[in-house]
N, CA, C and O atoms as a printed pandas DataFrame, in Angstrom:
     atom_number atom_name residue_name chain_id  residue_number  x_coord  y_coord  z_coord
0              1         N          UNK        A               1   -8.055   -5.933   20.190
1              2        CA          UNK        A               1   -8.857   -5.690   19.004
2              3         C          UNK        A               1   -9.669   -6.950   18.717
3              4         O          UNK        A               1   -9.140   -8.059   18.645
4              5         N          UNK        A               2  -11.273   -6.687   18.518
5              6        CA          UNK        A               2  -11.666   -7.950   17.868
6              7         C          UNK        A               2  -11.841   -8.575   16.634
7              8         O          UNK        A               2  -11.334   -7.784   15.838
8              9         N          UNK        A               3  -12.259   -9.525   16.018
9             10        CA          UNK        A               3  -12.291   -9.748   14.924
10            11         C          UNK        A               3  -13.642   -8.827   13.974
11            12         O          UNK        A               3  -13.733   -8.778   12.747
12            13         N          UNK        A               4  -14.390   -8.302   14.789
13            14        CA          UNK        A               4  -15.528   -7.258   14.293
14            15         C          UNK        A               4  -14.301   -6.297   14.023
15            16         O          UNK        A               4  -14.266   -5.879   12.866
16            17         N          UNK        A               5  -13.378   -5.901   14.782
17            18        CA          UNK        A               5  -12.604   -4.602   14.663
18            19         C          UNK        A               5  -11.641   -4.547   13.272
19            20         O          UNK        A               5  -11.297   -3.600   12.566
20            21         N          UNK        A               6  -11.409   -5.761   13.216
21            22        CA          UNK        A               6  -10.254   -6.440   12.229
22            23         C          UNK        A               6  -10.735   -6.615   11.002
23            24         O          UNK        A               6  -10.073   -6.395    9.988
24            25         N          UNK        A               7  -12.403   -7.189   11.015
25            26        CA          UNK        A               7  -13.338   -7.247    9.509
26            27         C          UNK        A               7  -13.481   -6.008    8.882
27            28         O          UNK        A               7  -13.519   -5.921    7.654
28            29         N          UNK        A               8  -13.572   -4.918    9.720
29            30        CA          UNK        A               8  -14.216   -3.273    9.363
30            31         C          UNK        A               8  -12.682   -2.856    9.050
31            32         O          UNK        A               8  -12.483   -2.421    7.916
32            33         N          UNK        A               9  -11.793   -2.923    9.757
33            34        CA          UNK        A               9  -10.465   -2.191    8.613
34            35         C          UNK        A               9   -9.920   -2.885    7.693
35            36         O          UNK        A               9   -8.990   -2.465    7.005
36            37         N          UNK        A              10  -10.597   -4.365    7.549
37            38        CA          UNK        A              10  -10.222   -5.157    6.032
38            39         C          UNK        A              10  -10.891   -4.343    5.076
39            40         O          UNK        A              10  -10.226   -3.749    4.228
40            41         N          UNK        A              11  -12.016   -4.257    5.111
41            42        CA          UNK        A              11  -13.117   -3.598    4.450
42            43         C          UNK        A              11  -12.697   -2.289    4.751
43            44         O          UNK        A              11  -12.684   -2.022    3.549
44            45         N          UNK        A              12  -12.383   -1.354    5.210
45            46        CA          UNK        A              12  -11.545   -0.203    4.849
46            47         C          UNK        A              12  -10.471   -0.034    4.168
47            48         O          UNK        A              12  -10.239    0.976    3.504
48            49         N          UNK        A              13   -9.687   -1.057    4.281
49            50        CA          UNK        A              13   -8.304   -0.868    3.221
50            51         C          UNK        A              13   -8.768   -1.719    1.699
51            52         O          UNK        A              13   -8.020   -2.006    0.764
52            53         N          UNK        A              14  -10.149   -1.972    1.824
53            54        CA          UNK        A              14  -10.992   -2.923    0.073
54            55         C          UNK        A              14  -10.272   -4.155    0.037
55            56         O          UNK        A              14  -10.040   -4.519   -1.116
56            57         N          UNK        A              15   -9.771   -5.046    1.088
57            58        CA          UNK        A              15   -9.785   -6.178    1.221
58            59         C          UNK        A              15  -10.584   -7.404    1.987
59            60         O          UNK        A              15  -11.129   -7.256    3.081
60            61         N          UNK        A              16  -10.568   -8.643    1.236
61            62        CA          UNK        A              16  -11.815   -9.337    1.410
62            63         C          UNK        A              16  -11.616  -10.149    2.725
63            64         O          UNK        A              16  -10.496  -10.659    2.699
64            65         N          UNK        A              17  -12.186  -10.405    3.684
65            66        CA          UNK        A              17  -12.647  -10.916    4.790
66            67         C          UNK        A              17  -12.109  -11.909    4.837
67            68         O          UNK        A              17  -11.223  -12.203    5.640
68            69         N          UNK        A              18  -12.753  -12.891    3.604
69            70        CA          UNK        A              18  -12.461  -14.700    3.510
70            71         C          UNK        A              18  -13.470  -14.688    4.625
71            72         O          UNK        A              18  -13.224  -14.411    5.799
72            73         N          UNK        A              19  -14.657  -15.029    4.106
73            74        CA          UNK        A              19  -15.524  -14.998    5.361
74            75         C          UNK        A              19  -16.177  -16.398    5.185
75            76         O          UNK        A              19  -17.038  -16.750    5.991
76            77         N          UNK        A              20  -15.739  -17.346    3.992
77            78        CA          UNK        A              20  -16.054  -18.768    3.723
78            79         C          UNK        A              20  -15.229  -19.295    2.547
79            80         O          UNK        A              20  -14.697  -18.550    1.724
80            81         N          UNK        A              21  -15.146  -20.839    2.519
81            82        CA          UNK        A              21  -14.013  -21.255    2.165
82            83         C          UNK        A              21  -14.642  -22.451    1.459
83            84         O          UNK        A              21  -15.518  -23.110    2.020
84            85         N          UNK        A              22  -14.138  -22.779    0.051
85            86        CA          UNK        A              22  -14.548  -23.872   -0.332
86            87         C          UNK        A              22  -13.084  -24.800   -0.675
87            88         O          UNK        A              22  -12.091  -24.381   -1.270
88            89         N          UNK        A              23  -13.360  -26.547    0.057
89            90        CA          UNK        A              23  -12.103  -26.939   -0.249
90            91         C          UNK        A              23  -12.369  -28.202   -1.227
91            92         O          UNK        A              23  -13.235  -29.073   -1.297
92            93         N          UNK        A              24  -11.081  -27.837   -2.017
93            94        CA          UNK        A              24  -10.838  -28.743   -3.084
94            95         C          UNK        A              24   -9.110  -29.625   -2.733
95            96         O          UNK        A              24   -8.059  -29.119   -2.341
96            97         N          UNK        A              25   -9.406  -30.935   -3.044
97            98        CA          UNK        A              25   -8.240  -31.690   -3.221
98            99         C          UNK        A              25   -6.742  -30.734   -2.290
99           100         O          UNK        A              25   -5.881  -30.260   -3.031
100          101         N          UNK        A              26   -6.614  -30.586   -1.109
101          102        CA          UNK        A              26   -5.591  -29.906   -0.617
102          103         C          UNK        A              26   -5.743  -28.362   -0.702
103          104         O          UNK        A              26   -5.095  -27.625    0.040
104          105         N          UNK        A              27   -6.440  -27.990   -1.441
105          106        CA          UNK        A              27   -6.417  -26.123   -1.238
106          107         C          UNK        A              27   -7.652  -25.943   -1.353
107          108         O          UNK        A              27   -8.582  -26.331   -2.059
108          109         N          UNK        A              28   -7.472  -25.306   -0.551
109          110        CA          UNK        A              28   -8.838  -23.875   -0.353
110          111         C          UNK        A              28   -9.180  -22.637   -0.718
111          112         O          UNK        A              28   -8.372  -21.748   -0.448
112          113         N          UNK        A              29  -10.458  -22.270   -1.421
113          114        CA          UNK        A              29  -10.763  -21.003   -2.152
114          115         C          UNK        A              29  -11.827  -20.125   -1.441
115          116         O          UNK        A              29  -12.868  -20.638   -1.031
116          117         N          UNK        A              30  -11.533  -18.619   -1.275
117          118        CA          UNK        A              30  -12.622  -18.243   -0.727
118          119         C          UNK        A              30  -13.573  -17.942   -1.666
119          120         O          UNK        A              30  -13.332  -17.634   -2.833
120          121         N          UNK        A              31  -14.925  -18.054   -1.031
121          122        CA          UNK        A              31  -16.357  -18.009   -1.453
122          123         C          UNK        A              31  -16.037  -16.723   -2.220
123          124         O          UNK        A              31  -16.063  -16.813   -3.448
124          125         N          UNK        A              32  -15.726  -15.494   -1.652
125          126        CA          UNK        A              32  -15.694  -14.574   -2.529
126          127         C          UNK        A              32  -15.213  -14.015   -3.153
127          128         O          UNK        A              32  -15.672  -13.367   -4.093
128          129         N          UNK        A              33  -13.682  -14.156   -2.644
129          130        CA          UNK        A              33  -12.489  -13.429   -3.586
130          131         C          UNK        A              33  -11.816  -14.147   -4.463
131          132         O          UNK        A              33  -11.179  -13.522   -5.310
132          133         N          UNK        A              34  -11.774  -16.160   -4.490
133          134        CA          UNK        A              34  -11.269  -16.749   -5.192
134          135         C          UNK        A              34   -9.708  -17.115   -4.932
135          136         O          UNK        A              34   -8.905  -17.679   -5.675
136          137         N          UNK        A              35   -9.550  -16.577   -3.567
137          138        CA          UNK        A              35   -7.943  -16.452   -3.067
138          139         C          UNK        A              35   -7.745  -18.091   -2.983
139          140         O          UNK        A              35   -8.648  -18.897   -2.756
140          141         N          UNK        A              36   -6.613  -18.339   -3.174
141          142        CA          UNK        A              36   -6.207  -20.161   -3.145
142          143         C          UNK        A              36   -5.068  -19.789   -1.899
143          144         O          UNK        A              36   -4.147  -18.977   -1.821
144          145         N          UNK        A              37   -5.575  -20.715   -1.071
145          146        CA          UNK        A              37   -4.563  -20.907    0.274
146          147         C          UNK        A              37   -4.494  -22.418    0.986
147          148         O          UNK        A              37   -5.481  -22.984    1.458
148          149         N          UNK        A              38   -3.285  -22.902    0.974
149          150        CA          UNK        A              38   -3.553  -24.328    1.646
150          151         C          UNK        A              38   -4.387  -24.516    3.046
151          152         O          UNK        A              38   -4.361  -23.551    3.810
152          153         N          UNK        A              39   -5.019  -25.512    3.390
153          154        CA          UNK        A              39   -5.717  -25.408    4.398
154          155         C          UNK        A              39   -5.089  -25.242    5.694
155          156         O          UNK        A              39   -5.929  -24.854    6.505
156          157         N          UNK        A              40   -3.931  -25.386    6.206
157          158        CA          UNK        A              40   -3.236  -25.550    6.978
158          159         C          UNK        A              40   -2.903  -23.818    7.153
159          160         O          UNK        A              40   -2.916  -23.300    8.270
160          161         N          UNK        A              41   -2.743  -23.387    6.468
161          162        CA          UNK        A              41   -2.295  -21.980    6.371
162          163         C          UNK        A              41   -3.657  -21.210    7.009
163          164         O          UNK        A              41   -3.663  -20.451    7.978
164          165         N          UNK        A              42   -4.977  -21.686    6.063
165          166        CA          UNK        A              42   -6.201  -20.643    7.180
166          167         C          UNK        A              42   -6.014  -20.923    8.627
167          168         O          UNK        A              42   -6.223  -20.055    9.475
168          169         N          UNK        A              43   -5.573  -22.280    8.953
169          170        CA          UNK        A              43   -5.686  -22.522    9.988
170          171         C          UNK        A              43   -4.639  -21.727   11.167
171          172         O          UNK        A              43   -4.501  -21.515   12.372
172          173         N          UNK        A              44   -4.162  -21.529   10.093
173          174        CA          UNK        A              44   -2.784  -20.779   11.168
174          175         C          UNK        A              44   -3.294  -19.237   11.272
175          176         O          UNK        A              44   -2.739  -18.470   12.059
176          177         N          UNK        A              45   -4.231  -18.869   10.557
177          178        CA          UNK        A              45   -4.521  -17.479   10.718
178          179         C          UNK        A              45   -4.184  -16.942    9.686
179          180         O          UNK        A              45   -4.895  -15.954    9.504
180          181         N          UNK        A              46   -3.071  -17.154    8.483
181          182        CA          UNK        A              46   -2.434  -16.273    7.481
182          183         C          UNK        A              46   -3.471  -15.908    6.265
183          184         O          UNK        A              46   -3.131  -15.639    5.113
184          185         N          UNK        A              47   -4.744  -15.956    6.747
185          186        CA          UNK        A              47   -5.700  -15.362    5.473
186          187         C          UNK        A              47   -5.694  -14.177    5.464
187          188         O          UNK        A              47   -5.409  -13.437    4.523
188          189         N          UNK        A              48   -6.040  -13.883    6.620
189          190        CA          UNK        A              48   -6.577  -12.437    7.074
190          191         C          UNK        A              48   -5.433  -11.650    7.888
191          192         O          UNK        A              48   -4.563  -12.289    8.481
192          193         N          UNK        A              49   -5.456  -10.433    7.898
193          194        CA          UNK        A              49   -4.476   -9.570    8.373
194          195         C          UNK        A              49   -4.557   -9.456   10.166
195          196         O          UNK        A              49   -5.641   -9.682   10.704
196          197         N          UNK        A              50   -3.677   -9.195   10.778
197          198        CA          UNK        A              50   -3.545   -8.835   12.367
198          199         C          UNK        A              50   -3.832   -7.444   12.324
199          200         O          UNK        A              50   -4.775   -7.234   13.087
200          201         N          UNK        A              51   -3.504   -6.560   11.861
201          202        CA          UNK        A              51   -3.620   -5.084   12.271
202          203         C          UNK        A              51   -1.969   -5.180   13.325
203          204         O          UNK        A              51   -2.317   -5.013   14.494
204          205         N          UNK        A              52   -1.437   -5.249   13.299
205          206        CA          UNK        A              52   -0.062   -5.630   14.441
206          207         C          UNK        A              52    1.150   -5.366   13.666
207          208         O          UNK        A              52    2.084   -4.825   14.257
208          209         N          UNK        A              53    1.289   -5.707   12.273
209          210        CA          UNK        A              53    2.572   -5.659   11.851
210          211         C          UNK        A              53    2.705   -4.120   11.004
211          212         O          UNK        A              53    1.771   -3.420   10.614
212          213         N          UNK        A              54    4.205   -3.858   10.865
213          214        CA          UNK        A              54    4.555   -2.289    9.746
214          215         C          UNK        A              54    3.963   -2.686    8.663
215          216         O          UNK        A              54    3.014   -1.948    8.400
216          217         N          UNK        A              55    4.142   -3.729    7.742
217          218        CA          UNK        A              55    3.033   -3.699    6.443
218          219         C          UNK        A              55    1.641   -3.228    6.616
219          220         O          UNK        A              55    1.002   -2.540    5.820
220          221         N          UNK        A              56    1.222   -3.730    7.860
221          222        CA          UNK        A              56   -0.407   -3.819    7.929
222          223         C          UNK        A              56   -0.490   -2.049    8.428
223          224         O          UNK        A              56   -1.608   -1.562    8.261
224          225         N          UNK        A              57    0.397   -1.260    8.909
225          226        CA          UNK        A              57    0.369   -0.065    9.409
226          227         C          UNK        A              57    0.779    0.299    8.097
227          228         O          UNK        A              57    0.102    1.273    7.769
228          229         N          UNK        A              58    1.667   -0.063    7.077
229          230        CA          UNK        A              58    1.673    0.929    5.484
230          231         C          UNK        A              58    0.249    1.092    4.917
231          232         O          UNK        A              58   -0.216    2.191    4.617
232          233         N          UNK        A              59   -0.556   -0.328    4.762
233          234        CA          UNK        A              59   -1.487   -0.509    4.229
234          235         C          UNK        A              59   -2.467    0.313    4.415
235          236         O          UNK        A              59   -3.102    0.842    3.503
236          237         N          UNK        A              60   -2.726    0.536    6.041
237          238        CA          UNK        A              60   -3.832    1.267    6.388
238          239         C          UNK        A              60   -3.775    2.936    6.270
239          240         O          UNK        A              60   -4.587    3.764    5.856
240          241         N          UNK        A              61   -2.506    3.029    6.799
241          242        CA          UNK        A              61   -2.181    4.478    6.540
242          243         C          UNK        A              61   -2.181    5.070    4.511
243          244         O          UNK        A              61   -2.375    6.218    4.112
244          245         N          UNK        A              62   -1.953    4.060    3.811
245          246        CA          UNK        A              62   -2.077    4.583    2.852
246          247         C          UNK        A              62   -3.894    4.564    2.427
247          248         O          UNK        A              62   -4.463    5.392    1.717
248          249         N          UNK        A              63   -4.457    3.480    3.041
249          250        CA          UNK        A              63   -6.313    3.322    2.656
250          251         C          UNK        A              63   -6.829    4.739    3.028
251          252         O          UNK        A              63   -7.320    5.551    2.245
252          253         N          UNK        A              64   -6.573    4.936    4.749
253          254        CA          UNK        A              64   -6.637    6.065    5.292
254          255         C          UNK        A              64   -6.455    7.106    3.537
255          256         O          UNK        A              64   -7.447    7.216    2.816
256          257         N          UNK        A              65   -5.208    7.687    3.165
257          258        CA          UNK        A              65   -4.849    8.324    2.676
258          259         C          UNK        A              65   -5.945    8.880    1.460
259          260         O          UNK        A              65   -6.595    9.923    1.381
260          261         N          UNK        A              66   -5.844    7.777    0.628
261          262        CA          UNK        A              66   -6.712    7.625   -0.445
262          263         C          UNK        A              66   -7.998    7.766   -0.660
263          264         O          UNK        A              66   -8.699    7.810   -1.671
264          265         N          UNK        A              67   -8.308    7.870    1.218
265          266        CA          UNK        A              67  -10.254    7.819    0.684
266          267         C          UNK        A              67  -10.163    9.392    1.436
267          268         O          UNK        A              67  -11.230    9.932    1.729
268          269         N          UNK        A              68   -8.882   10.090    1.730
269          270        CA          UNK        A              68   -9.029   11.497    2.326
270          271         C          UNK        A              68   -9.146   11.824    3.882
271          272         O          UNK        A              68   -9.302   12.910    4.440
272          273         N          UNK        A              69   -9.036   10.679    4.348
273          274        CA          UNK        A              69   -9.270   10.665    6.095
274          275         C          UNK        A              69   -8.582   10.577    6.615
275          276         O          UNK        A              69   -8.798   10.545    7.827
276          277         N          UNK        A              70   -6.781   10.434    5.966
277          278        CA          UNK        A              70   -5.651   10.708    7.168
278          279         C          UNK        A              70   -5.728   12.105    7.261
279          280         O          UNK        A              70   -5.683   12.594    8.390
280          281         N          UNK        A              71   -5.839   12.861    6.257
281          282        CA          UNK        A              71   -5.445   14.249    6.599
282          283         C          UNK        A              71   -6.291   14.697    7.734
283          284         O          UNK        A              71   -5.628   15.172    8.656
284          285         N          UNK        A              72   -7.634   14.673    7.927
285          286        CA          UNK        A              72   -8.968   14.467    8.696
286          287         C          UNK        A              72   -8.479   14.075    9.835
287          288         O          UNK        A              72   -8.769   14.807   10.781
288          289         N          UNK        A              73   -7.854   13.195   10.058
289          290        CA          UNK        A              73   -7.418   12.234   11.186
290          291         C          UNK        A              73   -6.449   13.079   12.330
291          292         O          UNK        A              73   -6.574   13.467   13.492
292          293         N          UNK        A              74   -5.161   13.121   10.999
293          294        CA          UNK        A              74   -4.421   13.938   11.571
294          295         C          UNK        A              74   -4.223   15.773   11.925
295          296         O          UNK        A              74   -3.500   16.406   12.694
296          297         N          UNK        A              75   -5.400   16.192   10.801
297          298        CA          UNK        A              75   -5.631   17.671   11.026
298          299         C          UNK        A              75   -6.251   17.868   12.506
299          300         O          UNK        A              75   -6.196   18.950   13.092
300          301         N          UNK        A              76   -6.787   16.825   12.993
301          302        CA          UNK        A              76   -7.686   16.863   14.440
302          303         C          UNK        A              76   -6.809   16.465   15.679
303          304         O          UNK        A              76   -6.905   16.957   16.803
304          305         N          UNK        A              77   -5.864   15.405   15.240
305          306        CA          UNK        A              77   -5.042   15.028   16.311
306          307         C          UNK        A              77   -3.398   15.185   15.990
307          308         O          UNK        A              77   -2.496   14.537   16.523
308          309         N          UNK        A              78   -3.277   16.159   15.035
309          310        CA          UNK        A              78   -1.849   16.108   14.163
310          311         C          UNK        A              78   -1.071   16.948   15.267
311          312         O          UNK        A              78    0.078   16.571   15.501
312          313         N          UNK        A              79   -1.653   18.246   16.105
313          314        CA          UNK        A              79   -0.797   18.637   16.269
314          315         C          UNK        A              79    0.142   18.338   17.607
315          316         O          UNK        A              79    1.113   19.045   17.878
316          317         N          UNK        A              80   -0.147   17.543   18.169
317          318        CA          UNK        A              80    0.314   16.512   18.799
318          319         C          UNK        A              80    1.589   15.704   18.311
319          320         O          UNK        A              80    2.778   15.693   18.629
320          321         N          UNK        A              81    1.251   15.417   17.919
321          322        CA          UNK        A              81    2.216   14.460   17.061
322          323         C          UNK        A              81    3.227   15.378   16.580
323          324         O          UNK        A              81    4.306   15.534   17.151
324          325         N          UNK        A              82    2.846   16.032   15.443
325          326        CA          UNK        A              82    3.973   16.747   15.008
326          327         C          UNK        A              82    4.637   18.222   16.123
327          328         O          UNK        A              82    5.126   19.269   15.699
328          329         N          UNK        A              83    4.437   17.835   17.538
329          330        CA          UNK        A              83    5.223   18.808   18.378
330          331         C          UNK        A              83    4.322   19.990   18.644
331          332         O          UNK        A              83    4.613   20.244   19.813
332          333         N          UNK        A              84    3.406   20.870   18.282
333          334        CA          UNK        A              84    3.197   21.917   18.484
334          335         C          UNK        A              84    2.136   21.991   19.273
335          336         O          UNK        A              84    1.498   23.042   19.213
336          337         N          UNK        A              85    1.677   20.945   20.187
337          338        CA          UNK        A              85    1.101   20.526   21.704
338          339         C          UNK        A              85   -0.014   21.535   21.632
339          340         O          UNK        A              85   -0.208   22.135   22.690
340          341         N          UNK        A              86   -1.164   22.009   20.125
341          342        CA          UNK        A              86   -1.958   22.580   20.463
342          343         C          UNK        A              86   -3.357   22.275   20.706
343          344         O          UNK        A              86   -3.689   21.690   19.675
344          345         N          UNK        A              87   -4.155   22.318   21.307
345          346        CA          UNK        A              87   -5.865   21.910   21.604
346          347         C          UNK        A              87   -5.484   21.302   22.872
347          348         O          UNK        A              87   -4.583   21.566   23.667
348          349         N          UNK        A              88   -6.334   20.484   22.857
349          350        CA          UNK        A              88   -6.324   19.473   23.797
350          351         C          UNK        A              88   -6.729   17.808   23.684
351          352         O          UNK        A              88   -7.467   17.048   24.311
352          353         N          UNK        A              89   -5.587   17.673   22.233
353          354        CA          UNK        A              89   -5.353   16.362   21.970
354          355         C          UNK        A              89   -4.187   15.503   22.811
355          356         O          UNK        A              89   -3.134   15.931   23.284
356          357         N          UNK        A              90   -4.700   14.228   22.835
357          358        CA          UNK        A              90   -3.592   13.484   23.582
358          359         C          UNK        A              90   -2.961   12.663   23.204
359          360         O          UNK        A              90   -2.347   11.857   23.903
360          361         N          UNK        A              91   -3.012   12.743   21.251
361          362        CA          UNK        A              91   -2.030   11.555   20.775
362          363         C          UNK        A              91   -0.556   12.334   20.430
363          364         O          UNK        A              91   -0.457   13.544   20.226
364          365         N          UNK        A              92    0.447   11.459   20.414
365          366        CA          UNK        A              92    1.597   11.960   19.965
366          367         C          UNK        A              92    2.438   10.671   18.878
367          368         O          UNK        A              92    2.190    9.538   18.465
368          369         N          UNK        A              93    3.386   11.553   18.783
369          370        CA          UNK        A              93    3.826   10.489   17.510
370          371         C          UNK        A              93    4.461    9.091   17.979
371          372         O          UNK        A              93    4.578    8.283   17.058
372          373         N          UNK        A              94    4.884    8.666   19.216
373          374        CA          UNK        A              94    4.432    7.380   19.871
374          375         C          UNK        A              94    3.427    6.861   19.630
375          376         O          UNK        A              94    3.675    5.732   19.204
376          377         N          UNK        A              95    2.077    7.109   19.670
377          378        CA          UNK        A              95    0.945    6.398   19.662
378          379         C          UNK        A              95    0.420    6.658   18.070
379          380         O          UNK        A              95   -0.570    6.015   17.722
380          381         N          UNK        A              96    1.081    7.625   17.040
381          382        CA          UNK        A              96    0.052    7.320   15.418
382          383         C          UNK        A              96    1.408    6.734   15.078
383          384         O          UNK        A              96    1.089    5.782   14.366
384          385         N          UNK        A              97    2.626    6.731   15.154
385          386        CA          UNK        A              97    3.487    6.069   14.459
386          387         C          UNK        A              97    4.046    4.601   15.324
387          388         O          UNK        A              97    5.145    4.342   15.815
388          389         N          UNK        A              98    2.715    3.776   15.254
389          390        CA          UNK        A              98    2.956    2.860   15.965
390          391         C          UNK        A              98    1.975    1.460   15.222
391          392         O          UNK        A              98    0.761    1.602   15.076
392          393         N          UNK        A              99    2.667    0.182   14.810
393          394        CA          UNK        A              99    1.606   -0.591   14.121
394          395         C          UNK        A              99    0.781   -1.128   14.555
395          396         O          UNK        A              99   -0.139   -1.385   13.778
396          397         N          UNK        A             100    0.640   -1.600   16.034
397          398        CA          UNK        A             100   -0.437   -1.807   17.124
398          399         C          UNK        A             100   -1.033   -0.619   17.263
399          400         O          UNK        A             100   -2.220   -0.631   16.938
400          401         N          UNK        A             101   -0.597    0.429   17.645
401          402        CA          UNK        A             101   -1.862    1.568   18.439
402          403         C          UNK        A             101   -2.270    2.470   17.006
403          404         O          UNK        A             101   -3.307    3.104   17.200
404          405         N          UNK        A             102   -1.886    2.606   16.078
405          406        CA          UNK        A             102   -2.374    3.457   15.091
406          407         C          UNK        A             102   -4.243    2.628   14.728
407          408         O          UNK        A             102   -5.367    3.127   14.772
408          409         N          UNK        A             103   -3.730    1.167   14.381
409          410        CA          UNK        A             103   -5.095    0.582   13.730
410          411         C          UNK        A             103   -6.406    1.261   14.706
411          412         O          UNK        A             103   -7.546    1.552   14.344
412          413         N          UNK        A             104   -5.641    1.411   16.335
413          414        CA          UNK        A             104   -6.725    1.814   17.443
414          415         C          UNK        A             104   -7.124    2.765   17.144
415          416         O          UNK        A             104   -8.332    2.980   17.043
416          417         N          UNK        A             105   -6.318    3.517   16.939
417          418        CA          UNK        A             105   -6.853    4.893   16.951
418          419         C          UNK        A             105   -7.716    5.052   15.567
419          420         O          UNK        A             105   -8.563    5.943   15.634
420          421         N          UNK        A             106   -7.669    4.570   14.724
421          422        CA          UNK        A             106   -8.591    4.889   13.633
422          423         C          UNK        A             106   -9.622    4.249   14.234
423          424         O          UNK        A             106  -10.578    5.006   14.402
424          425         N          UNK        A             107   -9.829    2.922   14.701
425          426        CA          UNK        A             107  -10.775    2.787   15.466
426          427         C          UNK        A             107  -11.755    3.638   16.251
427          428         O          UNK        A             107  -12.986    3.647   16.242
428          429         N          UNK        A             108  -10.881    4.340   16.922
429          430        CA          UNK        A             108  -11.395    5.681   18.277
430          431         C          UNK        A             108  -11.641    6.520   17.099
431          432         O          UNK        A             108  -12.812    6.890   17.024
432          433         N          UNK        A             109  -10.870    6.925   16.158
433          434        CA          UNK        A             109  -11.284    8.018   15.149
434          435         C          UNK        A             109  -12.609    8.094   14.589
435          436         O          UNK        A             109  -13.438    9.005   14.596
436          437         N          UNK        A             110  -12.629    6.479   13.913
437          438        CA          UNK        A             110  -14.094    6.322   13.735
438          439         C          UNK        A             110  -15.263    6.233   14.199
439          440         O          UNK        A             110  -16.206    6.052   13.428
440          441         N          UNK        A             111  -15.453    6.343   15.587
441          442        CA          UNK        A             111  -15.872    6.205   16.252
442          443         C          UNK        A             111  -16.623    7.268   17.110
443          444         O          UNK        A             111  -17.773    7.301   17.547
444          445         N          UNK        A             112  -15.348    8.306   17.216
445          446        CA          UNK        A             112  -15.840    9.627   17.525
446          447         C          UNK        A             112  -16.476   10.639   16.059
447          448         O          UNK        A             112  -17.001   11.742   16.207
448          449         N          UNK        A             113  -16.322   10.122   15.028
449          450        CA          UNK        A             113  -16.355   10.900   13.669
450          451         C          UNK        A             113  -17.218    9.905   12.651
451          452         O          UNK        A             113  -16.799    9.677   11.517
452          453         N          UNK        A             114  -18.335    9.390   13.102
453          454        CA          UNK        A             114  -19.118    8.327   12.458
454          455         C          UNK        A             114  -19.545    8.727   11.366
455          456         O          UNK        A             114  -19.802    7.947   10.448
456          457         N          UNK        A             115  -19.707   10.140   11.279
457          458        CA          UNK        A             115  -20.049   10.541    9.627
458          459         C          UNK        A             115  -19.206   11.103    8.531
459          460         O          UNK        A             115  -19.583   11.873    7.647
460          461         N          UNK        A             116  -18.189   10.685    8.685
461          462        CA          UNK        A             116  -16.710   10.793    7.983
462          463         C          UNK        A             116  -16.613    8.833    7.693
463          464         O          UNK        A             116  -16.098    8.472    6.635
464          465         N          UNK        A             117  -17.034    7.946    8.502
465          466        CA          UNK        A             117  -16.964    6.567    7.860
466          467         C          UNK        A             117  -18.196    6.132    7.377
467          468         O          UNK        A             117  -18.184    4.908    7.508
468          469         N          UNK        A             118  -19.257    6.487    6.886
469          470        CA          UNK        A             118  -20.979    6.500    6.943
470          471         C          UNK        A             118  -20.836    5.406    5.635
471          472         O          UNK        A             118  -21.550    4.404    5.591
472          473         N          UNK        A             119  -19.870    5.705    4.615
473          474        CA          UNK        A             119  -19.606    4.257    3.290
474          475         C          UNK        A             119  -18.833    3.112    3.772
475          476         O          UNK        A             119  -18.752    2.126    3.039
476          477         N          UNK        A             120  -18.305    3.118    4.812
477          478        CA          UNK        A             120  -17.228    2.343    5.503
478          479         C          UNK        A             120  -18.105    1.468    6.592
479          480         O          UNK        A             120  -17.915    0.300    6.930
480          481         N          UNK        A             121  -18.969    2.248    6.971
481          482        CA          UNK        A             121  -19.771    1.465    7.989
482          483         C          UNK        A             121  -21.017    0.332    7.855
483          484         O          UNK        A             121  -21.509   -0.167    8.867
């Protein structure tokens, strides 16, 4: 996943990028959200989310939820997943109940379904 991939589902779940940083006396504020984080900490990466961990898979699956596009998601590739092997989808519940491959697949989701993310994009 790249960090283009990683900015667009921050901004899907309405969290801020930290896309600049102003530093004061030991801590750092972002330009836009006002978040205070020691500098050592951006440096380690802990501003911004991985898309990799179960929190970051609650998070998205609930953003998903809220703006109406899991059901969307999963009405197209659900029945897979939930066992009843109909169409000719190829996800199963290995690959959406997973905190690495789910972020993908909304990826691929969006991707194939560009006018279902048209405010997102």
């Amino acid at each position: 996943m790249t960090d283009t991939d990683r900015k667009w589902l921050t901004k899907l779940i309405g969290e801020c990028w930290h896309p600049s940083w102003t530093h004061e006396e030991g801590i750092s504020i972002c330009d836009r959200c006002n978040l205070k984080m020691k500098p050592l900490d951006i440096q380690a990466g802990k501003s911004r989310r991985t898309f990799t961990t179960w929190v970051d898979f609650g998070v998205l699956w609930e953003a998903m939820d809220k703006k109406g596009l899991l059901t969307k998601f999963l009405e197209e590739h659900g029945d897979c997943w939930l066992g009843e092997g109909v169409g000719n989808c190829c996800w199963d519940t290995r690959q959406v109940i997973d905190p690495i491959r789910f972020p993908l697949l909304i990826l691929q989701f969006r991707d194939e379904r560009k006018e279902l993310f048209k405010e997102e994009i």
